[in-house]
C-alpha positions in Angstrom: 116.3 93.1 111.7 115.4 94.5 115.0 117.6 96.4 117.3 118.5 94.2 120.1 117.8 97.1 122.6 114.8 97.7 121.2 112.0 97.8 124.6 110.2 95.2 122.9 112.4 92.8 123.8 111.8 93.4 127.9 108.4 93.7 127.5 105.9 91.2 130.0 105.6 87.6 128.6 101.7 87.4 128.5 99.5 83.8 128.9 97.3 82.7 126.3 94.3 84.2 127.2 96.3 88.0 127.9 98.0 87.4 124.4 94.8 86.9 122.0 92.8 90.0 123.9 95.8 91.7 123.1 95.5 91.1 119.5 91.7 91.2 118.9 91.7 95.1 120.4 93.3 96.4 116.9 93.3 93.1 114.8 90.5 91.0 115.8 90.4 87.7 116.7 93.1 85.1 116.3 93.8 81.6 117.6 96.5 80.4 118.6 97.6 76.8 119.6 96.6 76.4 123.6 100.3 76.5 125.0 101.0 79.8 123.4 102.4 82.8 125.6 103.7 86.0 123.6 104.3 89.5 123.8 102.5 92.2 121.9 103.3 95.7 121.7 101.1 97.8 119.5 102.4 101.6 118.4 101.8 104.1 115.8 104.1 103.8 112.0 103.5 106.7 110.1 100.3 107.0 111.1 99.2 103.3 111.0 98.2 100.8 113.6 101.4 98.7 113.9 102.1 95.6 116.4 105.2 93.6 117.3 104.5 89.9 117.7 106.1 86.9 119.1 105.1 83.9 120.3 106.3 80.5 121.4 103.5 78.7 120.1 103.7 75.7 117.1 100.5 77.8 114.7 98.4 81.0 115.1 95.7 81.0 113.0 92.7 83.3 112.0 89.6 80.9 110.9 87.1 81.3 109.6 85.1 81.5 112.4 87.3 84.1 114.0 86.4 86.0 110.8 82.7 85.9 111.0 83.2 86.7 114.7 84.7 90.7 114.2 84.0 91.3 110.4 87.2 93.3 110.5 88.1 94.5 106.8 91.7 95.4 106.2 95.1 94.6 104.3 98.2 94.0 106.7 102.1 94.0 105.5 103.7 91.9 107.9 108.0 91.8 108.0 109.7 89.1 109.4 111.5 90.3 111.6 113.1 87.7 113.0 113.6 84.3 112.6 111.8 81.7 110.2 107.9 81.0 109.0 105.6 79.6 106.9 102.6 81.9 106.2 99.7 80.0 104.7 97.0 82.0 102.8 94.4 82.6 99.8 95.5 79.4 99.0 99.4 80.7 99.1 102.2 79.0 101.4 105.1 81.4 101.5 108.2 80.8 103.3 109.6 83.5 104.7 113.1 84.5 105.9 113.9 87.9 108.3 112.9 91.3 106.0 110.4 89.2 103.6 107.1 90.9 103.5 103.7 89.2 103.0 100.4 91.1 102.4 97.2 89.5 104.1 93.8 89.9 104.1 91.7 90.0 107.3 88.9 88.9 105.5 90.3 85.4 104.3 92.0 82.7 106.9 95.3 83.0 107.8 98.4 80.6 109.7 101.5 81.3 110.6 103.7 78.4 111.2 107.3 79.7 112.9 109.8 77.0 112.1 110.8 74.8 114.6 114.4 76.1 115.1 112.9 79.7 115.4 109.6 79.0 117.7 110.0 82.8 119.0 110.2 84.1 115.8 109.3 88.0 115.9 106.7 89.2 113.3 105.9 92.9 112.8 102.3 93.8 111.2 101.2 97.3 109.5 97.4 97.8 109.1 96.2 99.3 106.3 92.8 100.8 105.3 91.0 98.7 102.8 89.0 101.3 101.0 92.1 103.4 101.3 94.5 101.3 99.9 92.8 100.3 97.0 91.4 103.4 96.4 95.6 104.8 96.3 96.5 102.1 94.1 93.4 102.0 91.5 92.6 98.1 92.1 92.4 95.4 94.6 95.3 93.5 95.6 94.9 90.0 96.2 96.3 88.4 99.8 99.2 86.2 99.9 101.7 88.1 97.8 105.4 87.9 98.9 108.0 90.8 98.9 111.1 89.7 99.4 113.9 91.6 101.4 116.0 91.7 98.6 113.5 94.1 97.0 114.7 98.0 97.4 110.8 99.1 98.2 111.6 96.2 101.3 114.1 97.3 102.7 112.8 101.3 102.7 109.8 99.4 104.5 111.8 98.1 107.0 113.5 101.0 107.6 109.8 103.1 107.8 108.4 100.1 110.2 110.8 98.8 112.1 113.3 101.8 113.2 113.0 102.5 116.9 111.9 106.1 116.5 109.1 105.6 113.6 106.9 105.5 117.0 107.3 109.2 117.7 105.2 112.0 116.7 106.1 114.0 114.1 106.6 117.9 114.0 103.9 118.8 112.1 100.3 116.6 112.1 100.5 117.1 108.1 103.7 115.3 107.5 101.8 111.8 108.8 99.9 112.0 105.8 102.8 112.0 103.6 104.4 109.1 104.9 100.7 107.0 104.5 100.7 107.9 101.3 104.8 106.8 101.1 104.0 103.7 102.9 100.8 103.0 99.9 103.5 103.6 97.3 106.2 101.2 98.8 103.2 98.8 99.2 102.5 99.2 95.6 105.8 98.7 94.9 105.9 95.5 96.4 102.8 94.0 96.1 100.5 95.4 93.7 100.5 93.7 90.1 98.0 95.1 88.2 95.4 92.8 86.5 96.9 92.2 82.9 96.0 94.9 80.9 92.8 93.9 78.1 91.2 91.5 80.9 87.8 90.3 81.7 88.1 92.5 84.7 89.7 95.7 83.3 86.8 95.3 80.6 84.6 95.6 83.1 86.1 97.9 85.4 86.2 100.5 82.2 82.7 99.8 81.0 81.5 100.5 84.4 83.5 104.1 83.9 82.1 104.7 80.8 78.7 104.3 82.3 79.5 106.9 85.1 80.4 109.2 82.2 77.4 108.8 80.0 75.5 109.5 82.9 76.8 112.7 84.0 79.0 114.2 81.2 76.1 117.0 80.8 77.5 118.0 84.3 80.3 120.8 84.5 81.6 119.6 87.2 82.5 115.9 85.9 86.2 115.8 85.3 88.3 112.7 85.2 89.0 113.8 89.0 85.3 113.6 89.5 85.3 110.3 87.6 88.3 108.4 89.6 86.8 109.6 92.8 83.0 108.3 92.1 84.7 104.8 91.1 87.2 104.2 94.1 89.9 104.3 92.2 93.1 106.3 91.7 93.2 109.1 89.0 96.9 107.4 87.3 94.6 104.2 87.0 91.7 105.8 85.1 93.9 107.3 83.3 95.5 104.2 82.4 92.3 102.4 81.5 91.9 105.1 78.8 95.2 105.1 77.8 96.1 101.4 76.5 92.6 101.9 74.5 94.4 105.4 72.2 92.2 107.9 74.1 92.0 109.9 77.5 89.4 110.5 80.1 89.3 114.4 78.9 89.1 113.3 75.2 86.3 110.9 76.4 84.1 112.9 78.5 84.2 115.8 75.6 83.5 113.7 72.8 80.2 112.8 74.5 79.5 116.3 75.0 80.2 117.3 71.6 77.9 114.6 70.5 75.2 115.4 72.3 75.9 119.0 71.3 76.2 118.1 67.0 72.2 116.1 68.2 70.7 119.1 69.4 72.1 121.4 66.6 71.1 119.0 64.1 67.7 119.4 65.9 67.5 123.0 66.4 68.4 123.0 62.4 65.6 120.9 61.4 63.2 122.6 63.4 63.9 125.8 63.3 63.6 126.6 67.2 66.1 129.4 67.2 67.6 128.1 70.9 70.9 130.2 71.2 73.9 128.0 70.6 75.3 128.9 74.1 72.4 127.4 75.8 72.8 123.8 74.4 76.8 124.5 74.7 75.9 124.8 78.7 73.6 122.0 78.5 76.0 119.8 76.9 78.6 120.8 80.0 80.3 123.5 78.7 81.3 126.2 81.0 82.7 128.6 77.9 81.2 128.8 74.7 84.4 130.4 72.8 85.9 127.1 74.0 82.7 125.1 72.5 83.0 126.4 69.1 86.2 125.9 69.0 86.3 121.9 70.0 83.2 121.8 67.9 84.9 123.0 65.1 88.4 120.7 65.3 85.7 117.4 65.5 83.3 118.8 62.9 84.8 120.8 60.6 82.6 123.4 61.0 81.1 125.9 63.3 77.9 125.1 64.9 76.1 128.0 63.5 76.8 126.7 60.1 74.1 124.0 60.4 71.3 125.4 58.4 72.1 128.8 58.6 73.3 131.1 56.6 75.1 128.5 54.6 75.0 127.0 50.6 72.4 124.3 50.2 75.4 122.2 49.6 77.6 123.5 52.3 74.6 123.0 55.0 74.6 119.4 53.0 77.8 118.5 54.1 77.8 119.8 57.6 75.3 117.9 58.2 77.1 114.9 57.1 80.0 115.9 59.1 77.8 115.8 62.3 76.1 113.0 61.4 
C-alpha cells in the first residue's frame, strides 16, 4: 500500500521516549511497550491531521489513564498500510490485513497488536472532528468498526490518504473543504450504520426534535435547516426521522402552526375580539398571509374568516368542527 519511495521510509528511527512525545502533540498520549522505537511523520490529508506510524514494539496501547490524562475527543480512520495487526477496541478485536480500515475512538482504550511476522508494520491515522463528523453524518458512530479493503469507499480512501501528493496544498483554500466533506462521506460509507430504524434511540432522538419544534414553530425563522442545525445533526437525517413516520419536517412544523392558528380563530370567534387574521397568521410564524389562507384552507376546509363570520349558523357549525 505505500510507495516504497515514499520519504517516510528514510525518516530518523526515534527512541521510546522521542516516539510517544511525537504522538501526544496531535494524538495524545499513548503507551507503548518499553523497547519500542518508531518513526512518526505527521502531515496534512485534505485538510486533516494525518500521521504515518511504525514501530518495532510487541503492543501500543491507549489506557485509560492516558485518556483521563489529555481528554482528547475525536474519531480516527486508521489504514493498514502495511503488514499485519490486531486492533483491540470497544470491546472489538479486528484483524486487519494492508488497506483494512478501523475507526477508533480517542475517548475509549485502544491496542494495537502488529503480528509477529510483521513487527514494523506501518499504520496510517486520519483525525477527525467529533462534533463535526457526527454532525455530517446525523448520528454517532460507534468505535471499533472494520472497513475492509475490498470495500470501493476503501480503496478511494486510500488513494485520498495515502498518495504521496495528498500532503500538498491545494490551489484554492476552498477546495480543502470539499475533500473534508468527501473524506466524511467515504467515512460514512464505510463505517456509519445507522441505528435500526423504529429504535429506542431514534424514538428518542425524534421526540427530542419534536420538542425543539413545539418550542419555536411560532418563529419564522424555524425551518427544518434551523431544526437539523439546533440538534447536531445532518439535515438528510432529520429528514429521515420524519420520513419512515409518513410525514416531513415542513409538513410538521406547519401543522403546528396551523394549529395554533385554527386555536386562536376559534378564540377570536367566540369572543368576538376582532384581532385581524394576518396578526395571529404572523404570530403563528407565517411570513405571508395569502400563503396562510391558503394552507389553512387545504387542512380545514375552510377559510379562516369563515369562523363565525359572515357564515350560516350551520355552516359556522361545521367549521368549527373542522377546526376542532
Amino acid at each position: 500500500m505505500v510507495d516504497p519511495n515514499d520519504d517516510f521510509l528514510s525518516a530518523p528511527e526515534l527512541d521510546y521516549d522521542a516516539f510517544r512525545a511525537a504522538l501526544r502533540g496531535d494524538w495524545g498520549w499513548f503507551s507503548p511497550t518499553r523497547e519500542a522505537t518508531g518513526k512518526v511523520r505527521t502531515r496534512r490529508v485534505c485538510g486533516f491531521v494525518a500521521t504515518d506510524l511504525t514501530c518495532n514494539t510487541a503492543r501500543v496501547e491507549r489506557t485509560e489513564l492516558d485518556i483521563r490524562r489529555d481528554d482528547m475527543e475525536y474519531y480516527y480512520v486508521t489504514v493498514q498500510a502495511t503488514g499485519e495487526s490486531t486492533i483491540i477496541h470497544n470491546r472489538q478485536v479486528i484483524n486487519t490485513a494492508a488497506g483494512d480500515f478501523v475507526l477508533l475512538d480517542s475517548t475509549r482504550p485502544v491496542t494495537f497488536v502488529p503480528a509477529a511476522q510483521h513487527r514494523h508494520a506501518q499504520w496510517l491515522s486520519l483525525q477527525l472532528p467529533r462534533q463535526n463528523l457526527v454532525s455530517h453524518l446525523g448520528f454517532e458512530p460507534q468505535g471499533g468498526a472494520c472497513g475492509r479493503r475490498q470495500a470501493q469507499a476503501a480503496r478511494l480512501l486510500s488513494q485520498l490518504a495515502l498518495d504521496p501528493v495528498s500532503n500538498a496544498e491545494p490551489a484554492l483554500a476552498s477546495a480543502d473543504e470539499f475533500m473534508r466533506l468527501a473524506v466524511y462521506d467515504l467515512v460514512g460509507a464505510l463505517f456509519a450504520l445507522p441505528v435500526p430504524l423504529g429504535s429506542h434511540h431514534t424514538d428518542k432522538l425524534f421526540a427530542r426534535v419534536c420538542g425543539v419544534i413545539k418550542e419555536r414553530f411560532a418563529d419564522p425563522d424555524m425551518s427544518p435547516c434551523e431544526v437539523a442545525t439546533e440538534m447536531g445533526i445532518s439535515l438528510r437525517y432529520l429528514q429521515k426521522l420524519f420520513t419512515i413516520r409518513g410525514s416531513t419536517c415542513g409538513d410538521y412544523i406547519s401543522s403546528l402552526r396551523l394549529d395554533h392558528a385554527a386555536h386562536l380563530i376559534e378564540r377570536r370567534a367566540s369572543m368576538k375580539t376582532g384581532q385581524p387574521l394576518s396578526d395571529i397568521a404572523y404570530a403563528c410564524g407565517f411570513r405571508d398571509y395569502t400563503y396562510f389562507a391558503r394552507r389553512f384552507r387545504l387542512r380545514f376546509g375552510t377559510k379562516p374568516g369563515a369562523v363565525g363570520a359572515g357564515v350560516t349558523g350551520s355552516d359556522d357549525a361545521r367549521a368549527r368542527a373542522d377546526i376542532g
